[in-house]
NUMITI-763507 format. One record per residue (C-alpha): residue in three letters; x, y, z; residue number from 1. Coordinates in nm, 2 decimals, padded with zeros to 4 digits, m for minus. Example, Ala and Ser with C-alpha at 12.3 -4.5 7.8 and 13.67 -1.06 7.14 Angstrom:
% residues 2
banu resn=Ala; u=01.23; v=m00.45; w=00.78; resi=1
banu resn=Ser; u=01.37; v=m00.11; w=00.71; resi=2
//
This chain:
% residues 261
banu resn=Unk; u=05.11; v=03.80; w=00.44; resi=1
banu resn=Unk; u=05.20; v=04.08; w=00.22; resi=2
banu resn=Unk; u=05.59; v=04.20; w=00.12; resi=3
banu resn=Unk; u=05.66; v=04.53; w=00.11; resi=4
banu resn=Unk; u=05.76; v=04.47; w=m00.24; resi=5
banu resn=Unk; u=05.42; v=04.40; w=m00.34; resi=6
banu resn=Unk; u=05.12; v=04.64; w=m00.43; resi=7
banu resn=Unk; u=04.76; v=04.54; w=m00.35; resi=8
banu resn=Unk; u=04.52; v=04.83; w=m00.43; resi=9
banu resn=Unk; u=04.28; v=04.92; w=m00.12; resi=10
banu resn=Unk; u=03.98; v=04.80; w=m00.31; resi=11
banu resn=Unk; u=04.14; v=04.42; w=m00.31; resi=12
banu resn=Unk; u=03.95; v=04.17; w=m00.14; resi=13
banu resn=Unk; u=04.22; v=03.93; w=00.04; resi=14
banu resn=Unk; u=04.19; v=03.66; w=00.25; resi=15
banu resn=Unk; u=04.41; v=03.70; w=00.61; resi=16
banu resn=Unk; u=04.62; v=03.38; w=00.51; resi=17
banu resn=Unk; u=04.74; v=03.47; w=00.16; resi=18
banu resn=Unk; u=05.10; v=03.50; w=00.06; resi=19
banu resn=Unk; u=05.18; v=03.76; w=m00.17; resi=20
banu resn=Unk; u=05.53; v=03.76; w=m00.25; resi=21
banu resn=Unk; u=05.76; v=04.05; w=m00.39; resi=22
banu resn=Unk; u=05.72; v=04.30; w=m00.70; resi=23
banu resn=Unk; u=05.32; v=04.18; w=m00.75; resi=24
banu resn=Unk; u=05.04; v=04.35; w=m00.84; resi=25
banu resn=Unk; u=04.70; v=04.35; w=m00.80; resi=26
banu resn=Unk; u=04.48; v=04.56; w=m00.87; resi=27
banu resn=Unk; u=04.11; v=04.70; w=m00.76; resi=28
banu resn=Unk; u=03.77; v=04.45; w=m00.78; resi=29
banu resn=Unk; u=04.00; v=04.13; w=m00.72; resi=30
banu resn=Unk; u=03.90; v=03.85; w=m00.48; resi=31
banu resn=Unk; u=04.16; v=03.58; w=m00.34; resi=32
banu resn=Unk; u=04.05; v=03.34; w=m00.09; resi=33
banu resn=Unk; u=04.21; v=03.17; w=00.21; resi=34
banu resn=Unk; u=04.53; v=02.98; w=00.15; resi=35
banu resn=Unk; u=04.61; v=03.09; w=m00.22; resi=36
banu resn=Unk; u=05.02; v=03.20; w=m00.26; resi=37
banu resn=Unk; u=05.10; v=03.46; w=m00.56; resi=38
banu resn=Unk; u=05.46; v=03.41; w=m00.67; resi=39
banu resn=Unk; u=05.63; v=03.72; w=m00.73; resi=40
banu resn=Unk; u=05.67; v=03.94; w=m01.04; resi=41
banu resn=Unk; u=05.26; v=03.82; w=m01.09; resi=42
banu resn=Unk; u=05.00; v=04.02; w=m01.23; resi=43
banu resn=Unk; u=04.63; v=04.03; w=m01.12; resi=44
banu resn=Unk; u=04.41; v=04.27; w=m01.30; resi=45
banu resn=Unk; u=04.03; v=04.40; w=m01.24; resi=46
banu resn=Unk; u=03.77; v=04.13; w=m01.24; resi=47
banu resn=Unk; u=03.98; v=03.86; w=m01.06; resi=48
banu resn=Unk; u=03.82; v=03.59; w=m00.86; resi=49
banu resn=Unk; u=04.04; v=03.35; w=m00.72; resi=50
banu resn=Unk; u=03.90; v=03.06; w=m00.50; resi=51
banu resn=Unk; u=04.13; v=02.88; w=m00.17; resi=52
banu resn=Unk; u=04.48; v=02.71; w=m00.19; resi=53
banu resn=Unk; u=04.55; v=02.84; w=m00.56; resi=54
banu resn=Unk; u=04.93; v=02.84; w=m00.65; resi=55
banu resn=Unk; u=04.99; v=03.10; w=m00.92; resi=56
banu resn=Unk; u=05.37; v=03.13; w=m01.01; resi=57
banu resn=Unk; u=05.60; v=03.37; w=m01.12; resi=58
banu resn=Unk; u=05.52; v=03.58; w=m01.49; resi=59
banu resn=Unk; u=05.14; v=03.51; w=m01.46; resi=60
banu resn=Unk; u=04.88; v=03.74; w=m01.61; resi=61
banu resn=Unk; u=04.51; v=03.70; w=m01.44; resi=62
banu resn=Unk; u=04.25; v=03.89; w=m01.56; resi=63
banu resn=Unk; u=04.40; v=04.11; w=m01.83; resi=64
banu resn=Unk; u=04.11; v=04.26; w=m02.07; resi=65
banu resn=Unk; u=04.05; v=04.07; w=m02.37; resi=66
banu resn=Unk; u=04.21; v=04.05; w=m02.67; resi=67
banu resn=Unk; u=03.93; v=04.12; w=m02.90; resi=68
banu resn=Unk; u=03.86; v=04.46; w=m03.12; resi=69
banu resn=Unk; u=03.45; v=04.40; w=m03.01; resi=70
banu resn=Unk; u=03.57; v=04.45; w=m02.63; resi=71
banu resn=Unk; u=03.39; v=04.76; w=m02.52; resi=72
banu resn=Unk; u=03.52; v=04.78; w=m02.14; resi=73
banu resn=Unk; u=03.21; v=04.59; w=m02.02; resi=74
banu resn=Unk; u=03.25; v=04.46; w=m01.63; resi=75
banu resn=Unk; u=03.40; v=04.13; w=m01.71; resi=76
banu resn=Unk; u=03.56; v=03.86; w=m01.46; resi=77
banu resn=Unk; u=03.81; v=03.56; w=m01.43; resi=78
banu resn=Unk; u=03.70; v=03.31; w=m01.21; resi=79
banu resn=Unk; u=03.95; v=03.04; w=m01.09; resi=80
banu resn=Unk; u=03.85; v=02.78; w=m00.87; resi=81
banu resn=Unk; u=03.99; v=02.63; w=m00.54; resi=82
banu resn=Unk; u=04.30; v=02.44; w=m00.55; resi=83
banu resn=Unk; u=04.40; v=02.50; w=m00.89; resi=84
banu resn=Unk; u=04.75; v=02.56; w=m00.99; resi=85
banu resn=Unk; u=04.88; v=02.87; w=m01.25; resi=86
banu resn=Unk; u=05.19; v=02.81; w=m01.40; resi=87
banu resn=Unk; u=05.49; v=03.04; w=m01.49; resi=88
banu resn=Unk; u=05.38; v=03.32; w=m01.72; resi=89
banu resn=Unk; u=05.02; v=03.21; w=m01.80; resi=90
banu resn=Unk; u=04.77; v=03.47; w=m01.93; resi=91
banu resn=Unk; u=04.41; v=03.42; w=m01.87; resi=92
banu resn=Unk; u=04.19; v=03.73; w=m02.05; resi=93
banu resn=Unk; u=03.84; v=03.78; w=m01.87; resi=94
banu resn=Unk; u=03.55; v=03.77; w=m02.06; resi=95
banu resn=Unk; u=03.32; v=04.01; w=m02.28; resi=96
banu resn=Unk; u=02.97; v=04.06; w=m02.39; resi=97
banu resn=Unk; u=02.89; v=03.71; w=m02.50; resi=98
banu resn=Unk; u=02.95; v=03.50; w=m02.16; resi=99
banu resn=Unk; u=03.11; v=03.76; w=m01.92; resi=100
banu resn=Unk; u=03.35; v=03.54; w=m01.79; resi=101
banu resn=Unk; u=03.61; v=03.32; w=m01.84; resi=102
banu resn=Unk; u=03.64; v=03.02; w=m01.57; resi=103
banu resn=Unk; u=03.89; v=02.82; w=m01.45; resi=104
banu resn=Unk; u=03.73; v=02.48; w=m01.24; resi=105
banu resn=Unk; u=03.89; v=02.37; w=m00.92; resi=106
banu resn=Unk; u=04.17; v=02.14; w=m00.90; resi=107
banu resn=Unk; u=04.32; v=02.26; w=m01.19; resi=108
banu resn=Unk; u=04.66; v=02.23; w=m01.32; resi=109
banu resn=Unk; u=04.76; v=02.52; w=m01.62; resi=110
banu resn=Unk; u=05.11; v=02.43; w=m01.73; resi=111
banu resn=Unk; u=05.39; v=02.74; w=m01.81; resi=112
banu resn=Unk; u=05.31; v=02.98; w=m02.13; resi=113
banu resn=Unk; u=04.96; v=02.83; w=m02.18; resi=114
banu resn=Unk; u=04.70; v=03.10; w=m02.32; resi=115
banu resn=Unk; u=04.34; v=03.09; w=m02.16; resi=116
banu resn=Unk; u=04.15; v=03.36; w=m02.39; resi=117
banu resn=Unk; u=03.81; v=03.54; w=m02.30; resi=118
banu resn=Unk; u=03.43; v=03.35; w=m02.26; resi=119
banu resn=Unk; u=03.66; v=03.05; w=m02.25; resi=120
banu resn=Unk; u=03.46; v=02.81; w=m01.98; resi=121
banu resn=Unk; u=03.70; v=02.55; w=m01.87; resi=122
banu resn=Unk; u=03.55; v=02.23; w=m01.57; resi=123
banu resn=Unk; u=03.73; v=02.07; w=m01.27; resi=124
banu resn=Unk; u=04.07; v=01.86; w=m01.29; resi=125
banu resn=Unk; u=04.16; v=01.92; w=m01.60; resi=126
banu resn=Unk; u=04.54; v=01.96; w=m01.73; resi=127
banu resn=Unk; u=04.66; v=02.17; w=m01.96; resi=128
banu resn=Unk; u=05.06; v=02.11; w=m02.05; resi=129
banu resn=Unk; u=05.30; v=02.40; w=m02.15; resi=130
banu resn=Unk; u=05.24; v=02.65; w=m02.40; resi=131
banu resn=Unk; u=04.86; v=02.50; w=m02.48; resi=132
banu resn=Unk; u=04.64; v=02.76; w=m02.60; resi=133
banu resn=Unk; u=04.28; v=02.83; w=m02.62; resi=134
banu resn=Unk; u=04.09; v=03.06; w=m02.81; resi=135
banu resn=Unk; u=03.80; v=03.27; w=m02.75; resi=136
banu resn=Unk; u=03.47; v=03.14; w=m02.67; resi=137
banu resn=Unk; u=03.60; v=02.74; w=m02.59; resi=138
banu resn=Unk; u=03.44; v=02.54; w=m02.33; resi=139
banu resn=Unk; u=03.60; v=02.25; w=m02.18; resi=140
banu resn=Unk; u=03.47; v=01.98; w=m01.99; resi=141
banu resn=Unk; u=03.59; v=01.81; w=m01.67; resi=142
banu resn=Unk; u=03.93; v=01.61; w=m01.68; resi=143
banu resn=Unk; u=04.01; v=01.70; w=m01.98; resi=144
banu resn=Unk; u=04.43; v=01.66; w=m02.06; resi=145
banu resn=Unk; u=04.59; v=01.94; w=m02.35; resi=146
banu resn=Unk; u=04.91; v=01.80; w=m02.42; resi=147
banu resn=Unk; u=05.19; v=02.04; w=m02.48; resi=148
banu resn=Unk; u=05.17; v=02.33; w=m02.76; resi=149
banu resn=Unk; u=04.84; v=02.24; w=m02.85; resi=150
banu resn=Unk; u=04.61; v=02.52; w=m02.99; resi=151
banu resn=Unk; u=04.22; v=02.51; w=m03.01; resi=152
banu resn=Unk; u=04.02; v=02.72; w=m03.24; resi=153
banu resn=Unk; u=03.73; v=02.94; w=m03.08; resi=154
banu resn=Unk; u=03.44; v=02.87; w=m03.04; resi=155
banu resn=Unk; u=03.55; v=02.46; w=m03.01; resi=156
banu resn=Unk; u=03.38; v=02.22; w=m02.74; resi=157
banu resn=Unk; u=03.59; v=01.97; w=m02.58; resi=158
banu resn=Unk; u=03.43; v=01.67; w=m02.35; resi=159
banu resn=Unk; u=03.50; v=01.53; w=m02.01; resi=160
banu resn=Unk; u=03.79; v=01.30; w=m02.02; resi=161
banu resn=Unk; u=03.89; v=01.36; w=m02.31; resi=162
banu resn=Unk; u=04.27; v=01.35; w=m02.40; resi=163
banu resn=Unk; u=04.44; v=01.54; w=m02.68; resi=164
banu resn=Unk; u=04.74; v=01.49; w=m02.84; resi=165
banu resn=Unk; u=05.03; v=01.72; w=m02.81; resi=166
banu resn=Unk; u=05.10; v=01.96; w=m03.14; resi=167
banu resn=Unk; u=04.73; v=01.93; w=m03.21; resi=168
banu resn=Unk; u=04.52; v=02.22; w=m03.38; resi=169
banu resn=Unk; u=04.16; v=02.17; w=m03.27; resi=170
banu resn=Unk; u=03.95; v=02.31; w=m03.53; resi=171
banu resn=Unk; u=03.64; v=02.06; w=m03.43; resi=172
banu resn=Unk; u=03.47; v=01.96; w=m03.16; resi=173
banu resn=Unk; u=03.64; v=01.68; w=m02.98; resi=174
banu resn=Unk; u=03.39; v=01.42; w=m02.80; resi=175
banu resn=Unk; u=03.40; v=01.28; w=m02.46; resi=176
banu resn=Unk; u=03.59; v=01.04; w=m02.32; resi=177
banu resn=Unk; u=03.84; v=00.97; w=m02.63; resi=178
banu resn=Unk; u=04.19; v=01.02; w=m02.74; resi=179
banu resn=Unk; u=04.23; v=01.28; w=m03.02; resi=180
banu resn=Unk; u=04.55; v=01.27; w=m03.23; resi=181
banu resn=Unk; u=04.68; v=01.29; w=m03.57; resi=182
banu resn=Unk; u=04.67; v=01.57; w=m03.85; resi=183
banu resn=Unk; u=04.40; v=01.65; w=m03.92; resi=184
banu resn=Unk; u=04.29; v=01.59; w=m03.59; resi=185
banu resn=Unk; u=04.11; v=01.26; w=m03.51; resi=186
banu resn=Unk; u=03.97; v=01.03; w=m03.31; resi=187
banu resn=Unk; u=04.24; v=00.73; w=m03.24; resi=188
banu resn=Unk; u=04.04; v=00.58; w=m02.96; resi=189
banu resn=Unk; u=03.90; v=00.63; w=m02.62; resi=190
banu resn=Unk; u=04.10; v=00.76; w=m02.31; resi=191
banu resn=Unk; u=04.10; v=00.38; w=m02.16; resi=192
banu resn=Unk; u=04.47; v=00.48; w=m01.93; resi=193
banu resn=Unk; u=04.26; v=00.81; w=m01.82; resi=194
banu resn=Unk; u=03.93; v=00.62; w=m01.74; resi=195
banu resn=Unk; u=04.07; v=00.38; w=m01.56; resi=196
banu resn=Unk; u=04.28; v=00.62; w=m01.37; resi=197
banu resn=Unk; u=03.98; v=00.75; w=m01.24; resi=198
banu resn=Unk; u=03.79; v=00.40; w=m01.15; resi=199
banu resn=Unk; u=03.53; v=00.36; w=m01.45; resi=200
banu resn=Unk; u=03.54; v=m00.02; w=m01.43; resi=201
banu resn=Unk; u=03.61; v=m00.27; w=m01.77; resi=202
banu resn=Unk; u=03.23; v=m00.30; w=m01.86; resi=203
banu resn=Unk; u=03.20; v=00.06; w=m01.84; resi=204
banu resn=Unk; u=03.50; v=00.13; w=m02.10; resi=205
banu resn=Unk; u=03.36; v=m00.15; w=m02.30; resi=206
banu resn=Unk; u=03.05; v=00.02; w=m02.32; resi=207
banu resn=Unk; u=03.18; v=00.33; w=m02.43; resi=208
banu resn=Unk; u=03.44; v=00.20; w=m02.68; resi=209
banu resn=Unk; u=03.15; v=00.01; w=m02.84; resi=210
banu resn=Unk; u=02.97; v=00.36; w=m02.86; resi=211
banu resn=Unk; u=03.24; v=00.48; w=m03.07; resi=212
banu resn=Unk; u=03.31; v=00.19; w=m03.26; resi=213
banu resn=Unk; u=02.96; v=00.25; w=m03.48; resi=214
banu resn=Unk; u=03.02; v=00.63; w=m03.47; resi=215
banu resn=Unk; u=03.37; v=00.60; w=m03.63; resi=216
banu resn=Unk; u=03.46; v=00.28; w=m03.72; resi=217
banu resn=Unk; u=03.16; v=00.13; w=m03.93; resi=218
banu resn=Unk; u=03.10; v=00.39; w=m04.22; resi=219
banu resn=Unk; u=02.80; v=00.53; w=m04.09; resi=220
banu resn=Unk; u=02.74; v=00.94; w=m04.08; resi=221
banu resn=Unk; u=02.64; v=01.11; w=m03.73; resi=222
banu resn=Unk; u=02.27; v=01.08; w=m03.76; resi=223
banu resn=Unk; u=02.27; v=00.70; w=m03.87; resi=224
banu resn=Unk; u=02.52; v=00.63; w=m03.58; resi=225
banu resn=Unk; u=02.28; v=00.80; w=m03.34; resi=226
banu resn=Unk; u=01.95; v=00.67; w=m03.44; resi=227
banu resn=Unk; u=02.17; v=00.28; w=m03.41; resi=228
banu resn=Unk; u=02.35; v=00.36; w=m03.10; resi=229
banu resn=Unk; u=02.01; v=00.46; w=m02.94; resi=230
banu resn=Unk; u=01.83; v=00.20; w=m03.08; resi=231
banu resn=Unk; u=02.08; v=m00.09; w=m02.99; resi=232
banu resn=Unk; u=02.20; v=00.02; w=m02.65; resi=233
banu resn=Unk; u=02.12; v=00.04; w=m02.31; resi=234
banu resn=Unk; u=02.03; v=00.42; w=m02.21; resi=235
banu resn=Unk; u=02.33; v=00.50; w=m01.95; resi=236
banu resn=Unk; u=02.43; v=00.83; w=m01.84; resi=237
banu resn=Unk; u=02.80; v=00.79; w=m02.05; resi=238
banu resn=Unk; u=02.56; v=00.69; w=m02.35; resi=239
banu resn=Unk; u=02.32; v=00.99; w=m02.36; resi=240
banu resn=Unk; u=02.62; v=01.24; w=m02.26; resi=241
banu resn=Unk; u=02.80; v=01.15; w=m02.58; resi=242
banu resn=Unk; u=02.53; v=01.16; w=m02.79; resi=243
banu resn=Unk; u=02.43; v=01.46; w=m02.61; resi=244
banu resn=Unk; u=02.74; v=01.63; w=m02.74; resi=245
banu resn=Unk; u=02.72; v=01.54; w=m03.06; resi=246
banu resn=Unk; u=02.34; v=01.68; w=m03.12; resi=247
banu resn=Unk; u=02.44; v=02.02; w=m02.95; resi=248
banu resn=Unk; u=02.80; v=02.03; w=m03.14; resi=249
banu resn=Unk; u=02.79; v=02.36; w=m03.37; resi=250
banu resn=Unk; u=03.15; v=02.33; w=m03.54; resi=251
banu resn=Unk; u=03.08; v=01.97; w=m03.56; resi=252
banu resn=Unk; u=03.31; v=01.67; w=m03.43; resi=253
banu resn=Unk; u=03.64; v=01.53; w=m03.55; resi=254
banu resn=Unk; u=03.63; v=01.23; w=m03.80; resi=255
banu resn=Unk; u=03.78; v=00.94; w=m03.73; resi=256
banu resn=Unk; u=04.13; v=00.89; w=m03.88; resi=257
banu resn=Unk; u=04.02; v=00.67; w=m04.15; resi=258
banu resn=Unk; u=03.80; v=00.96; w=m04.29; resi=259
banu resn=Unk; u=03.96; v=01.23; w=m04.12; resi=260
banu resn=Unk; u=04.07; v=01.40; w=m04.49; resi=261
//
């Protein structure tokens, strides 16, 4: 349902059962699926792909090129996935030459004023709280929680579950399934409330809290804590995931708070 108040270019994709409220715009090459509402005074630019029952409020900016002097005007996109909610006045820059997209994962809530910059890759259910901002090039994992105003350097990997602190500046790599915090930023413990939330069982967050314990807690550096951690415990998915991480980590990972300076 389109208002009168509303422009849609001719070259816009739209499913029959989208709402589309007063004094927005979108424009040409953009693709919204079945059930989505667009608040009014929302802007959807070229390269947009939205997915079923998104909510996008009031002051949003999907899709806008990016804001980066190497941008050439290369066919970019934003993709968003289904079910994920766009706050008031979030921007979310498509992406350039390096991944060509920025994404958005389904069930996805993006809080007012939070900043989604270009090639940023971003999984399912996570939640990013006002005013949180991400640079360029940033890929997030699944479930991952930004508390408010914080800001995360490009470039930065952030795992699945993890939890950050609000007022943090991410300038590492934060590993998955812990609680970041702290300035410098640092590892305070894993996300136990968040785990549990989403039915890992005791043993399981025992297993991973003992993980970290000899990455962060027992002097070692990265490659000692690896070869022990491999060598003492039993090979589970959670294991090789975080260790995983940590081999392919290029900015490196946040210290724990006891050596954080």
């Amino acid at each position: 349902m389109n208002q009168p108040l509303a422009y849609v270019h001719p070259g816009a994709k739209i499913a029959k059962n989208v709402v589309i409220e007063p004094f927005t715009t979108i424009h040409n090459n953009v693709i919204i699926g079945e059930g989505t509402w667009i608040g009014s005074n929302v802007t959807i630019m070229e390269g947009a792909r939205i997915g079923k029952n998104c909510n996008i409020f009031p002051g949003a900016v999907i899709s806008a090129t990016p804001q980066d002097l190497k941008f050439q005007g290369e066919e970019t996109i934003v993709e968003i996935g289904d079910n994920t909610t766009i706050r008031e006045c979030v921007t979310i820059n498509r992406g350039t030459v390096d991944r060509m997209k920025t994404v958005i994962g389904k069930n996805c809530l993006i809080m007012a004023y939070c900043h989604i910059a270009h090639d940023c890759i971003v999984g399912d259910n996570c939640i990013f709280s006002n005013n949180s901002t991400l640079a360029g090039h940033i890929t997030v994992g699944d479930y991952v929680v930004l508390a408010g105003m914080t800001a995360v350097h490009q470039f930065c990997s952030i795992g699945n579950h993890a939890f950050v602190t609000g007022g943090s500046l991410v300038r590492k790599d934060v590993p998955p399934y812990i609680k970041g915090a702290r300035e410098p930023l640092s590892y305070v413990g894993i996300n136990s409330v968040g785990l549990r939330r989403r039915g890992y069982s005791a043993e399981k967050i025992r297993e991973i809290q003992n993980i970290y314990r000899i990455l962060y807690q027992k002097n070692y550096n990265n490659t000692q804590a690896i070869e022990i951690i491999e060598a003492e415990m039993e090979a589970t998915p959670e294991r090789d995931e975080i260790l995983q991480f940590i081999r392919d980590s290029q900015r490196g990972i946040m210290k724990g708070y006891f050596n954080a300076g």
